[in-house]
TIDONU-224860 format. One line per field, with one value per residue (C-alpha): residue number from 1; residue in three letters; x, y, z negated. Coordinates in Angstrom, 3 decimals, decimal comma, m for minus. Each point is the difference from the previous one (the first is absolute). Layout:
zami	(NUM	...) $
koldren	(Ala	...) $
east	(X	...) $
north	(Y	...) $
up	(Z	...) $
END
This chain:
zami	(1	2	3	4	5	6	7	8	9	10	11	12	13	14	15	16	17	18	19	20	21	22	23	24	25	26	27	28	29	30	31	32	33	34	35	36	37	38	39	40	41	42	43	44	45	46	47	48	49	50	51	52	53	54	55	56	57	58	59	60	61	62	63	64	65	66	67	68	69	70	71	72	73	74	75	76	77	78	79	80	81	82	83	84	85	86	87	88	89	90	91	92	93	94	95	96	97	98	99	100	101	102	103	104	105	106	107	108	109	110	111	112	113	114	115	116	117	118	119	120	121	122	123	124	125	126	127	128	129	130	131	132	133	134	135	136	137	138	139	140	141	142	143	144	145	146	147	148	149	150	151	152	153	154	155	156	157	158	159	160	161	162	163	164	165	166	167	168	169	170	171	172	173	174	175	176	177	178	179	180	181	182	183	184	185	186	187	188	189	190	191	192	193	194	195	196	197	198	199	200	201	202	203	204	205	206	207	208	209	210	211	212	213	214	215	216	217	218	219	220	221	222	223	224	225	226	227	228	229	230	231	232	233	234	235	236	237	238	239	240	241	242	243	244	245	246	247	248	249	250	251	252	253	254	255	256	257	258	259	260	261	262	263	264	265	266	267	268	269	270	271	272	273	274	275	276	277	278	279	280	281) $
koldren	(Unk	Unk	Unk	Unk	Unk	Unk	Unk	Unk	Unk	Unk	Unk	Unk	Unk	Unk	Unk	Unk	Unk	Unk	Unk	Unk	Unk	Unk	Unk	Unk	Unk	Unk	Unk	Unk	Unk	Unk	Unk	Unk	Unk	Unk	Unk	Unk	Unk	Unk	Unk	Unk	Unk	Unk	Unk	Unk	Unk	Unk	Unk	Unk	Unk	Unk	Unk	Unk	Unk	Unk	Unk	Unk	Unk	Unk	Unk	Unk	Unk	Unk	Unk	Unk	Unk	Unk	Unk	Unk	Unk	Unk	Unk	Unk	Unk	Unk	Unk	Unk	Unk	Unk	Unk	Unk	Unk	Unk	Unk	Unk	Unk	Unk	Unk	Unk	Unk	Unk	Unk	Unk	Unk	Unk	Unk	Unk	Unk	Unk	Unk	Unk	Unk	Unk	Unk	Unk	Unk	Unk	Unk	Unk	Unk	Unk	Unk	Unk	Unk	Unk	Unk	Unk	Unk	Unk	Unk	Unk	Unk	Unk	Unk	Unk	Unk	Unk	Unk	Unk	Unk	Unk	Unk	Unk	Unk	Unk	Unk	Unk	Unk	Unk	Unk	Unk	Unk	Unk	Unk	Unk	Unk	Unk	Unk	Unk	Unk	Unk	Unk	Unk	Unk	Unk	Unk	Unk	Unk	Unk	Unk	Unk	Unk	Unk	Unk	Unk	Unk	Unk	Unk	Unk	Unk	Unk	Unk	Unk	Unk	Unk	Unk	Unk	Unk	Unk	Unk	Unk	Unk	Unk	Unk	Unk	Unk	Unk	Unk	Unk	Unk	Unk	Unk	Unk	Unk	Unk	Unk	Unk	Unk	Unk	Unk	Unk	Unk	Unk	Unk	Unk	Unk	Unk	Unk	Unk	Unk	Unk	Unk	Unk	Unk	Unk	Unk	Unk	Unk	Unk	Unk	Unk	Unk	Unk	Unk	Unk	Unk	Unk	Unk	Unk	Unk	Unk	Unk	Unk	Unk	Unk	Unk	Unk	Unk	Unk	Unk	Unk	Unk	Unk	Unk	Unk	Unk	Unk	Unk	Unk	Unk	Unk	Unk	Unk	Unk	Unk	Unk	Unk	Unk	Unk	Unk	Unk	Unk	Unk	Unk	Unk	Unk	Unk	Unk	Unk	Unk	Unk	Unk	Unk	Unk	Unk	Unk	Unk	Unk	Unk	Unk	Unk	Unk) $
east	(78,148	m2,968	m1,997	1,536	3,473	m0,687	m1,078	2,230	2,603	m1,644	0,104	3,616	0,635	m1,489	1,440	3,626	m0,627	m0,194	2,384	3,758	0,645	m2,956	1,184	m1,003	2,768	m1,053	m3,641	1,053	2,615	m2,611	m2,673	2,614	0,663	3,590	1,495	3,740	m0,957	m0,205	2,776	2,057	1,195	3,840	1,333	3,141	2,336	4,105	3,043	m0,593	m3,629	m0,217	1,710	m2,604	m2,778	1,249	0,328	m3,691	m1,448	2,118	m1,155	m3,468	m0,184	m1,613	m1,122	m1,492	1,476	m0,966	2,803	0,826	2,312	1,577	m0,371	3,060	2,480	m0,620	m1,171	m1,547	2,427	2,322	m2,967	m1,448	2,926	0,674	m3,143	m2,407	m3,599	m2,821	0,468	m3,201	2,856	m1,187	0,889	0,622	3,044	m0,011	2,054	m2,317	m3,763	m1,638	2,832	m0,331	m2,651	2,211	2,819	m2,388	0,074	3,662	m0,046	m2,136	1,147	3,606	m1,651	m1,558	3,012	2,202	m2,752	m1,201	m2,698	m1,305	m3,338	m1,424	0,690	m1,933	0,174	1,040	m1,176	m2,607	m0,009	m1,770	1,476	m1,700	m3,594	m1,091	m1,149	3,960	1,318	m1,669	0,481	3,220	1,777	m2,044	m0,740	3,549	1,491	m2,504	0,624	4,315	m1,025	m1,717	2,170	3,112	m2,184	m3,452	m0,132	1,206	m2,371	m0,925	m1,587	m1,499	0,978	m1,310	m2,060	1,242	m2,197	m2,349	m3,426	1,769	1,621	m2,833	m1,948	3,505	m0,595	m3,404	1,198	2,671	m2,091	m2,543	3,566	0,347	2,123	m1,258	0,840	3,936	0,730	m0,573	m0,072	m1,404	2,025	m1,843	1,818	m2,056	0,827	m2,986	m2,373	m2,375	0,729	m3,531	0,143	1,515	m1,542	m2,007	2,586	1,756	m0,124	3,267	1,017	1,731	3,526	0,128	3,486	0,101	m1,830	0,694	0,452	2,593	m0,613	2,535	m1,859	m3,283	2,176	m0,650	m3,707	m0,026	1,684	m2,085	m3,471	m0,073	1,830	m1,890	m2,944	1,201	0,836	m2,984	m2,068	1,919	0,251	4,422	2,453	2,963	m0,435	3,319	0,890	1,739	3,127	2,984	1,918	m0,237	1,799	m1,818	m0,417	m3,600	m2,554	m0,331	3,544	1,280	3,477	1,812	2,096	2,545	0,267	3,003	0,666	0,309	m1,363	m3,760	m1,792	m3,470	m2,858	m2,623	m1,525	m1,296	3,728	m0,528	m2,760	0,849	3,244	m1,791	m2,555	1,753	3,987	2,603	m0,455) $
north	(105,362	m0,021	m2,913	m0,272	0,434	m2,580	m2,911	0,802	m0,821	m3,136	m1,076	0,903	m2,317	m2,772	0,236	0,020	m3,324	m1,101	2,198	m0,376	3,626	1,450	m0,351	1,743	2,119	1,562	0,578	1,432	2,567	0,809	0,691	2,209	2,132	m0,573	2,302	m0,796	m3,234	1,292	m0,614	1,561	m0,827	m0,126	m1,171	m1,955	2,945	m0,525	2,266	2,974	m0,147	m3,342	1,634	3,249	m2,478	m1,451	3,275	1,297	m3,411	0,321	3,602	m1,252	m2,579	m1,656	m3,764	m1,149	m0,266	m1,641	0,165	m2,181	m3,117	m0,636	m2,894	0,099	1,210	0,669	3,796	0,273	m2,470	2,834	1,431	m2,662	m0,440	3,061	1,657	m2,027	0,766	m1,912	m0,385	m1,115	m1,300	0,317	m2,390	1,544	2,022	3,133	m1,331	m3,194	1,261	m2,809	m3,206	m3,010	m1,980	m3,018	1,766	1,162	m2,702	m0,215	3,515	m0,348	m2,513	1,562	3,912	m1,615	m2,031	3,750	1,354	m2,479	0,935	3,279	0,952	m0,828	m0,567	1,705	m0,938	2,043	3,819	1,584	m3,007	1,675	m1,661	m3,228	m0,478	m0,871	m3,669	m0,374	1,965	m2,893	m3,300	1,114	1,949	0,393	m4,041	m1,191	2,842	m0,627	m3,865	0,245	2,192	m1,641	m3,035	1,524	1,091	m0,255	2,844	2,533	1,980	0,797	3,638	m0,273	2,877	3,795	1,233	3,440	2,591	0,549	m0,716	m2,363	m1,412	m0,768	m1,368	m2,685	m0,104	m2,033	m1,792	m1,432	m1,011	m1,498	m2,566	m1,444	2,624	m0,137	m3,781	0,963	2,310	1,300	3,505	2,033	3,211	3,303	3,178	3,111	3,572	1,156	m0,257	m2,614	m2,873	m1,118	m1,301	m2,878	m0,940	m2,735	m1,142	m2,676	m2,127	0,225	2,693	3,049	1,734	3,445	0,032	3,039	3,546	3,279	3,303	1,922	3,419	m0,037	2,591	m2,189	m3,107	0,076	0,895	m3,109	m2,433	1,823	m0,219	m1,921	m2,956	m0,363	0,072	m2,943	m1,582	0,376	m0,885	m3,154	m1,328	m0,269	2,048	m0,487	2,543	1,062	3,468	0,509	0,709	1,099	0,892	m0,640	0,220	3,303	2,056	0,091	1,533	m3,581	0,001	0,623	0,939	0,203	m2,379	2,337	m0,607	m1,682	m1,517	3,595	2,394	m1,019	1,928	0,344	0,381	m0,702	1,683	m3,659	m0,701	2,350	m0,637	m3,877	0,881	1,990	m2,491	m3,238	0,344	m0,237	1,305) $
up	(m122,345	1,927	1,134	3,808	m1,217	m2,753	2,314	2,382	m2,690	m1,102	4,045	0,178	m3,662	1,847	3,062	m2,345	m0,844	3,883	1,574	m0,468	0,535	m2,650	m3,777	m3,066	0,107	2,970	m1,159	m2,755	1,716	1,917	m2,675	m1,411	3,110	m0,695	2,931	m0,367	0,763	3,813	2,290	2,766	3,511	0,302	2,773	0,026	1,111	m0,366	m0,679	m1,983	0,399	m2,031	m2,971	0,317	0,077	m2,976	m2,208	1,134	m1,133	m3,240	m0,617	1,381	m2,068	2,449	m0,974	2,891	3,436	3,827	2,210	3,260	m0,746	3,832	1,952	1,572	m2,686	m3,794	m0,097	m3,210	m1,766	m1,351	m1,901	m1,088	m1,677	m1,447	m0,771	m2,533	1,109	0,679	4,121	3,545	1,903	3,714	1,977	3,261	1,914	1,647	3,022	0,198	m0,990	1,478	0,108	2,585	m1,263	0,027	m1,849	m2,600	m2,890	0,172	m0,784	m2,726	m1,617	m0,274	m0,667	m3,140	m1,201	m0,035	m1,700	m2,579	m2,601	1,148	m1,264	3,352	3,721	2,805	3,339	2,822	0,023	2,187	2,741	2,988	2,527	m1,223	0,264	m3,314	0,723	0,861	m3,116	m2,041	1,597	1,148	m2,577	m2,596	m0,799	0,516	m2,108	m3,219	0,441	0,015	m3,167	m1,943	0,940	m1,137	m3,209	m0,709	m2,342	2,748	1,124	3,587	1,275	3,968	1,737	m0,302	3,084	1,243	m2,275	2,970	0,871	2,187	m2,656	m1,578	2,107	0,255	m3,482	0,019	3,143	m1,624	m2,828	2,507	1,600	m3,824	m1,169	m3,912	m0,035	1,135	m3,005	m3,540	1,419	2,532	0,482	1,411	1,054	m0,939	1,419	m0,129	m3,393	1,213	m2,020	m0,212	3,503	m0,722	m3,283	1,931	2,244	m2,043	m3,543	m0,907	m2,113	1,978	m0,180	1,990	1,398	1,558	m1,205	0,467	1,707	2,314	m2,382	m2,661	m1,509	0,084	m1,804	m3,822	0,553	1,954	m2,489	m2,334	1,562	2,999	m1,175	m3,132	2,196	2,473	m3,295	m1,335	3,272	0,507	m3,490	0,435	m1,999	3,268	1,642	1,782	1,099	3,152	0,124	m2,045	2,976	3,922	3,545	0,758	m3,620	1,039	m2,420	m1,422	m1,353	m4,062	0,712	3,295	2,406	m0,736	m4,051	m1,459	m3,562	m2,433	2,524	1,503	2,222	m1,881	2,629	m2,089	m3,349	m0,546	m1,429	m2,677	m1,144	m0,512	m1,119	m2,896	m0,970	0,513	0,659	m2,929	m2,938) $
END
């Protein structure tokens, strides 16, 4: 280990002892390079979609998993319950991106109480319709409060930018309104291998929830290479891939909107390959 990689390491052991969401375990996954820790997308699909999704992350053996909880009905309750992983609940809907400020901790509160104990709790996705100054005294600071009130052990992710130089520059903004005092997390979406721009953005430690590529035929090299890069560049071993499956079977996509329980639709060499080095045995 050289000398940079070294004291960054000592850095990160400190900051485990100050920061709920940095723990030995974590440095140690990622001084290993463990890749099956990484995770994967799924959204919270229904009918025989949900069974599909549940047979690629079998085969998959995929551990790790962000999906969107619902703020107006329980959409990732059914696999929560039947598919033991380590799960980012987001805490968002796709009818309701941005909720009524005033409706907000209500919503909250009751996401987090039909999802109790996930790994960790991000708030909202992608919020461009708010200013960032509004994402965190608004949403941001009410959410991570009726957390940790309902638990102070849960842990609470602020938002992902979009994965644009927009994004980014949202990124520092938010950290500029207070955001690193509102969360254990700061969550970054990269689709583009730049990870380095946001290294001095923020003092909590980082979870990319979103990374990727719409070229099937470009996936493995990128859960190979480019994610063990943003790993590396970032110091976090979640990194989640996006997505098993989606509305459009764009490029992004594992297996098709189309695949049902016993028959999926593979669109992706990417579910080989971790079938093969990390499925059933």
């Amino acid at each position: 280990m050289d000398r940079r990689r070294f004291l960054k390491g000592a850095a990160l052991a400190a900051a485990a002892a100050a920061l709920p969401g940095c723990n030995t375990d974590l440095l140690n996954a990622f001084n290993q390079g463990e890749e099956h820790l990484w995770g994967l997308n799924v959204h919270p699909f229904s009918g025989d979609l949900f069974g599909a999704q549940i047979e690629a992350m079998q085969q998959m053996g995929i551990q790790r998993v962000r999906m969107t909880l619902g703020l107006h009905s329980d959409l990732a309750g059914p696999y929560l319950r039947s598919y033991g992983a380590e799960y980012v609940g987001l805490v968002s809907d796709f009818d309701d991106p941005i909720p009524n400020a005033a409706a907000w901790p209500d919503l909250v509160r009751n996401a987090v109480l039909r999802s109790p104990g996930l790994f960790c709790y991000e708030i909202l996705n992608e919020p461009v319709d708010l200013t960032p100054a509004v994402y965190v005294e608004q949403y941001l600071t009410p959410a991570y409060q009726i957390i940790k009130g309902i638990n102070p052990g849960y842990r609470v992710a602020a938002a992902a930018p979009t994965g644009t130089s927009s994004g980014r520059l949202d990124f520092y903004q938010m950290t500029s309104a207070g955001a690193d005092s509102w969360c254990d997390y700061r969550a970054a979406h990269l689709y583009s291998d730049n990870p380095e721009y946001y290294l001095s953005g923020t003092k909590r430690p980082f979870l990319v929830t979103e990374t990727g590529i719409d070229d099937p035929a470009r996936h493995v090299p990128w859960w190979q290479d480019t994610m063990a890069h943003i790993s590396g560049v970032l110091e976090t071993d979640r990194v989640y891939f996006y997505s098993l499956s989606n509305s459009e079977d764009s490029g992004y996509a594992i297996i098709s909107r189309y695949s049902r329980p016993g028959a999926l639709g593979i669109m992706s060499p990417l579910y080989e390959y971790l079938k093969g080095k990390y499925g059933p045995r």
